[in-house]
C-alpha positions as protocol buffer text, in pm:
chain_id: "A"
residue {
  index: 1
  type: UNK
  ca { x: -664 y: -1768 z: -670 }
}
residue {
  index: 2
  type: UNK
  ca { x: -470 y: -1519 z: -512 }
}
residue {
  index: 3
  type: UNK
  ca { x: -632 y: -1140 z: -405 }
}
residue {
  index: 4
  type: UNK
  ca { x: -480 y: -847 z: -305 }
}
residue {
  index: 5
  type: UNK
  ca { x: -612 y: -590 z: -77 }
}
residue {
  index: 6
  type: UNK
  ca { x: -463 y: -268 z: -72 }
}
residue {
  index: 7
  type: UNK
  ca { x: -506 y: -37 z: 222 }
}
residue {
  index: 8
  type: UNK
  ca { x: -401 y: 341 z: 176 }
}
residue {
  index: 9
  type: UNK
  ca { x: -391 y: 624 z: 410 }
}
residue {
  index: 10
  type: UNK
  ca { x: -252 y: 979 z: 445 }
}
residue {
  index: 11
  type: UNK
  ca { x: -145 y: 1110 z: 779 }
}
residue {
  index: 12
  type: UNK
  ca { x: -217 y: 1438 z: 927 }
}
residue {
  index: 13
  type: UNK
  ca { x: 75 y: 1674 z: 882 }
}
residue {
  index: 14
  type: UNK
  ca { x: 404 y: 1527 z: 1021 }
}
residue {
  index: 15
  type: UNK
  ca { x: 287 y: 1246 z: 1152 }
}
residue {
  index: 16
  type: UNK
  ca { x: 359 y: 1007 z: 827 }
}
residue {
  index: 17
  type: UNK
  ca { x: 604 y: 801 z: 1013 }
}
residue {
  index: 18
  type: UNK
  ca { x: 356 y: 770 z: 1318 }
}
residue {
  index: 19
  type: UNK
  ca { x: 96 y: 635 z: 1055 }
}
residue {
  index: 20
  type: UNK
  ca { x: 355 y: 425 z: 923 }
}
residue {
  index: 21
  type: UNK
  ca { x: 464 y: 268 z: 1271 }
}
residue {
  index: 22
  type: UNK
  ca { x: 45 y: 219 z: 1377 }
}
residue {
  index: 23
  type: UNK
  ca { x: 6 y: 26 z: 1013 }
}
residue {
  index: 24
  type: UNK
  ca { x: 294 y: -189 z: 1041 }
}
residue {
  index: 25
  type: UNK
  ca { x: 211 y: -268 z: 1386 }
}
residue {
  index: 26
  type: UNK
  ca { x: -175 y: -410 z: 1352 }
}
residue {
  index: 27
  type: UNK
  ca { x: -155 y: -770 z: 1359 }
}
residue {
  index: 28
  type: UNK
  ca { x: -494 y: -944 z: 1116 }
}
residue {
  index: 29
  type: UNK
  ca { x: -628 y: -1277 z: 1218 }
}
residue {
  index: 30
  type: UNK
  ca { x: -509 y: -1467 z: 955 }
}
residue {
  index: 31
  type: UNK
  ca { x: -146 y: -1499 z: 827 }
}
residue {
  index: 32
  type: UNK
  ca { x: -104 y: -1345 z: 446 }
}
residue {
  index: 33
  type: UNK
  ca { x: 80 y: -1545 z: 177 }
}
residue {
  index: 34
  type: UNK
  ca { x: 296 y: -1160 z: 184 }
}
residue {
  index: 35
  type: UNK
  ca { x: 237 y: -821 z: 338 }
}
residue {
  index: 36
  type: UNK
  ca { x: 453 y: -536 z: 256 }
}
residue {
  index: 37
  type: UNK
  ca { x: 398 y: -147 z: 305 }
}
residue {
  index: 38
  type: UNK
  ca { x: 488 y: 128 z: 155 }
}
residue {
  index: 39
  type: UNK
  ca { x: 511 y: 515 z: 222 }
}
residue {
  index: 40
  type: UNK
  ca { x: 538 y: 793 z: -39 }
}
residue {
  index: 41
  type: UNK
  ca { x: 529 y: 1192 z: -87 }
}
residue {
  index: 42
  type: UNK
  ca { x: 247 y: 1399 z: 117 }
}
residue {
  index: 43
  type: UNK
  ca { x: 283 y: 1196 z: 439 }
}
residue {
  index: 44
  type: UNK
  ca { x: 67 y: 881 z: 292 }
}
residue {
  index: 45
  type: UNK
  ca { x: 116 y: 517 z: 391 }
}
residue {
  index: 46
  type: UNK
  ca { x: 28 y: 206 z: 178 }
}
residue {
  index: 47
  type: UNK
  ca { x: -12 y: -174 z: 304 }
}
residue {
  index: 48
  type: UNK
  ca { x: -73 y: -453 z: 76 }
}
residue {
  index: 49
  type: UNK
  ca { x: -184 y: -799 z: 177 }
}
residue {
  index: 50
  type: UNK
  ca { x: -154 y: -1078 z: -84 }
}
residue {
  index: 51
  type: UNK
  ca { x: -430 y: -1374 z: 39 }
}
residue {
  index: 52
  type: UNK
  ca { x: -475 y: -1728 z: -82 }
}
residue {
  index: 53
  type: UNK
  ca { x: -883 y: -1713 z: -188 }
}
residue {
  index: 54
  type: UNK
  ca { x: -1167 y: -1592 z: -384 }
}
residue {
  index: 55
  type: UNK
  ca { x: -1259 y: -1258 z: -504 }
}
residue {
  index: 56
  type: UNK
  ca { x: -1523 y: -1223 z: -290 }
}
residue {
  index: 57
  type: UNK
  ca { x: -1360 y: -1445 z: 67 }
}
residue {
  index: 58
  type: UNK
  ca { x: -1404 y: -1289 z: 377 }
}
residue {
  index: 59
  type: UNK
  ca { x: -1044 y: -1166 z: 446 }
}
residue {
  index: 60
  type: UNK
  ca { x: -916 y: -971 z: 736 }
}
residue {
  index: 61
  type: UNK
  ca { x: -856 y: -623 z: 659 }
}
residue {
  index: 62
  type: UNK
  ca { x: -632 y: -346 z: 793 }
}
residue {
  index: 63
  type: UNK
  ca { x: -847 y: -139 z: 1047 }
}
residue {
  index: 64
  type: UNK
  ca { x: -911 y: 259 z: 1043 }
}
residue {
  index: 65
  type: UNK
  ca { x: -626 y: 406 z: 1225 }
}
residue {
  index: 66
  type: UNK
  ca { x: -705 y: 658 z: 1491 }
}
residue {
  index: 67
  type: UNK
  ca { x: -820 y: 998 z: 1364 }
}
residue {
  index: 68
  type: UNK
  ca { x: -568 y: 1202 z: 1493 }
}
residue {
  index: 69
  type: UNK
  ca { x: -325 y: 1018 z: 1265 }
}
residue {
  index: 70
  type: UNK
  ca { x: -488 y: 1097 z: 956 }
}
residue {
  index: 71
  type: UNK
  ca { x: -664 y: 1377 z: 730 }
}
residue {
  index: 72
  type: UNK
  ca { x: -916 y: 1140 z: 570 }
}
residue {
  index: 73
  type: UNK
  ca { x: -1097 y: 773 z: 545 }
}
residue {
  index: 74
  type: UNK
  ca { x: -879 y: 489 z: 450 }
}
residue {
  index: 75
  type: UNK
  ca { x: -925 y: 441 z: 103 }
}
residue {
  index: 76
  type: UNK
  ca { x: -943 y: 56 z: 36 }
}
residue {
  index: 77
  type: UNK
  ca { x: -914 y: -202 z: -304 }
}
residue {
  index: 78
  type: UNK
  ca { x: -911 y: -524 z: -366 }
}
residue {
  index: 79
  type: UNK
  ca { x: -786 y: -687 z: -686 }
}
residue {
  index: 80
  type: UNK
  ca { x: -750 y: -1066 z: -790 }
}
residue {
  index: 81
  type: UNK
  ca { x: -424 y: -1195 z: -957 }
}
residue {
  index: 82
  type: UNK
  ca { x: -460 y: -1256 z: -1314 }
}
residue {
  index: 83
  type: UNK
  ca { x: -62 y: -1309 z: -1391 }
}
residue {
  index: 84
  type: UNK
  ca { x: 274 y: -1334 z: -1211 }
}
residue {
  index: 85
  type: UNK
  ca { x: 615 y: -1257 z: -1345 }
}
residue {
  index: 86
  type: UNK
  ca { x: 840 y: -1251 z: -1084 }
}
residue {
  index: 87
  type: UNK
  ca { x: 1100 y: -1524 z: -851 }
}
residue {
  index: 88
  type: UNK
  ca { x: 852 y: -1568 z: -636 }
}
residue {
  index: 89
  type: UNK
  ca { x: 578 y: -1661 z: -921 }
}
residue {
  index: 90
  type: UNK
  ca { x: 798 y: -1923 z: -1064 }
}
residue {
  index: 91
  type: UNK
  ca { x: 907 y: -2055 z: -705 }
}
residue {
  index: 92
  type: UNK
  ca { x: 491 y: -2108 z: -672 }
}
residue {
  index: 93
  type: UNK
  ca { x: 425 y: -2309 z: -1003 }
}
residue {
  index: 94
  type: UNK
  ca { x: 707 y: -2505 z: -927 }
}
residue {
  index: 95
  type: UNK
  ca { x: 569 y: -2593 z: -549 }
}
residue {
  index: 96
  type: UNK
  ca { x: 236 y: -2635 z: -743 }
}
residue {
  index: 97
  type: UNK
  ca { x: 73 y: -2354 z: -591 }
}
């Protein structure tokens, strides 16, 4: 099973690309099957991790970032896959993944 855990943030005023840089920087313990990040309006940064496991594994998570970077607590989900459409989906089933 596949779960993604979604870490979002939003940075104290103009320091979104500061916030962005610290995020993209932290290195986790394990390696993720894919992490990507994202930024969008009102300074806020997103990271996703995608993680070969159970719902409930113990999976290593982005940390809180320093609190002069942002104006609030990292707000934090996890979801498990329940269906892929994309290249990399059919590149999987293929492998036999």
């Amino acid at each position: 099973m596949t779960v993604a855990l979604m870490w979002e943030a939003r940075a104290a005023r103009g320091r979104g690309d500061d916030l962005l840089t610290w995020a993209r920087g932290q290195r986790l313990a394990g390696q993720p099957l894919r992490r990507e990040a994202f930024r969008a309006p009102e300074d806020r940064v997103l990271v996703i991790t995608w993680w070969e496991g159970s719902y409930d594994a113990e999976l290593p998570e982005l940390p809180e970032p320093p609190g002069d970077l942002v104006t609030r607590a990292v707000h934090r989900w996890r979801f498990e896959s329940v269906e892929c459409e994309s290249v990399e989906c059919e590149s999987a089933r293929v492998d036999g993944h």
